[in-house]
C-alpha positions in Angstrom: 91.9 100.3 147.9 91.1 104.0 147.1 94.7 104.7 146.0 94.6 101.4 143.7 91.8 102.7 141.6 93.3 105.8 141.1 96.5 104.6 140.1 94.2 101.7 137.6 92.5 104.9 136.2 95.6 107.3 136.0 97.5 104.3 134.0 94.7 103.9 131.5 94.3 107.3 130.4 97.7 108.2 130.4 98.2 104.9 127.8 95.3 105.9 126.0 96.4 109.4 125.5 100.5 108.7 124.7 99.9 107.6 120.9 98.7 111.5 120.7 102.1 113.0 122.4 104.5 115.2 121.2 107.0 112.7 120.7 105.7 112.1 116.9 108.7 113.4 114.6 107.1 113.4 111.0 103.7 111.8 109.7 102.7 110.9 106.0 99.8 109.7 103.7 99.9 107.2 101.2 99.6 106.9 98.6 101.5 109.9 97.3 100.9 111.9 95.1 97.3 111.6 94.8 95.4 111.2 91.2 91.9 111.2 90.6 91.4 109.6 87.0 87.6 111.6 86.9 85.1 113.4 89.3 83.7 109.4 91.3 86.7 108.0 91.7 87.9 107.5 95.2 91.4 106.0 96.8 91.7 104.6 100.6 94.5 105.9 102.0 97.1 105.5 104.6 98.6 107.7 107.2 101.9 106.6 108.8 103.8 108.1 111.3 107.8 107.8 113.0 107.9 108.9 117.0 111.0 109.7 118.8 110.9 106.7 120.9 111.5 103.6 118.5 111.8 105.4 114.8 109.3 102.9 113.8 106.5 103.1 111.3 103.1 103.2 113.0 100.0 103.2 111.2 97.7 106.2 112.3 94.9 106.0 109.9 92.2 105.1 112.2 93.9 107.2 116.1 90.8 109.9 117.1 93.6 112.3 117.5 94.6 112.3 113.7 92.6 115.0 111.4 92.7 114.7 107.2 90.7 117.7 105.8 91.4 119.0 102.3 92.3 122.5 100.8 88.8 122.4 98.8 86.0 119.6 99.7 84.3 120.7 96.4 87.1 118.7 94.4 88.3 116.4 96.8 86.4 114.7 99.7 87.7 113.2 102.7 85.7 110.4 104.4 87.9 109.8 107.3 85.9 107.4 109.3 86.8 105.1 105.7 89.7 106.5 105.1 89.3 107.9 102.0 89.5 110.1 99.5 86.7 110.9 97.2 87.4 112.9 93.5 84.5 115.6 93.3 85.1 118.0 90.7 88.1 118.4 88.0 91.2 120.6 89.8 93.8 120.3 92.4 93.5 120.5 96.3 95.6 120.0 99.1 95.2 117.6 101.8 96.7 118.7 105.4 97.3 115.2 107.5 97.9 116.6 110.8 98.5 113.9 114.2 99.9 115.6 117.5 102.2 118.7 116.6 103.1 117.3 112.6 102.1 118.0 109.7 102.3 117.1 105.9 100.6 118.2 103.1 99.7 116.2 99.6 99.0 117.6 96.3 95.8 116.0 94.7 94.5 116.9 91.6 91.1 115.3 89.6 91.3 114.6 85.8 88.1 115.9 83.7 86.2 113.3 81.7 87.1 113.1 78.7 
């Protein structure tokens, strides 16, 4: 009986934990690129991702292992637990969208009011 929870246990975390392997071959944010029409605005976003075991498209946007931060949080904002992307000041940042061992990169940039 011992053995059997074990094995229960072992089976659940290890299912839990594959969407995080190192299978994943290339992941990406949509959309792309990213433009902020003035300092407010905001854009939900998207992050996608191909592994190496069925080359399909699997939406990662909301998997605790994936991390969107951006090059300067004083122009561009992420709120990830919305998943999105929130225009602070007029400029350009990057956002990094790393999951398991990829990582892309988008170019943002925020308008001025005119």
């Amino acid at each position: 009986m011992r053995f059997g929870i074990r094995a229960v246990v072992l089976v659940v975390a290890l299912t839990v934990a594959a969407p995080a392997g190192i299978n994943w071959r290339t992941v990406w944010l949509e959309p792309n690129p990213l433009g902020f029409a003035a300092p407010g605005a905001s854009i939900s976003y998207v992050v996608y991702g191909i592994d190496g075991m069925d080359d399909a498209h699997h939406d990662l946007t909301h998997n605790p292992s994936l991390k969107v931060t951006s090059s300067d949080d004083s122009i561009v904002a992420v709120d990830q637990a919305s998943a999105k992307l929130v225009a602070k000041t007029p400029g350009h940042a990057e956002i990094r969208v790393s999951f398991s061992e990829c990582t892309s990169i988008n170019k943002a940039t925020v308008r001025a009011t005119q």
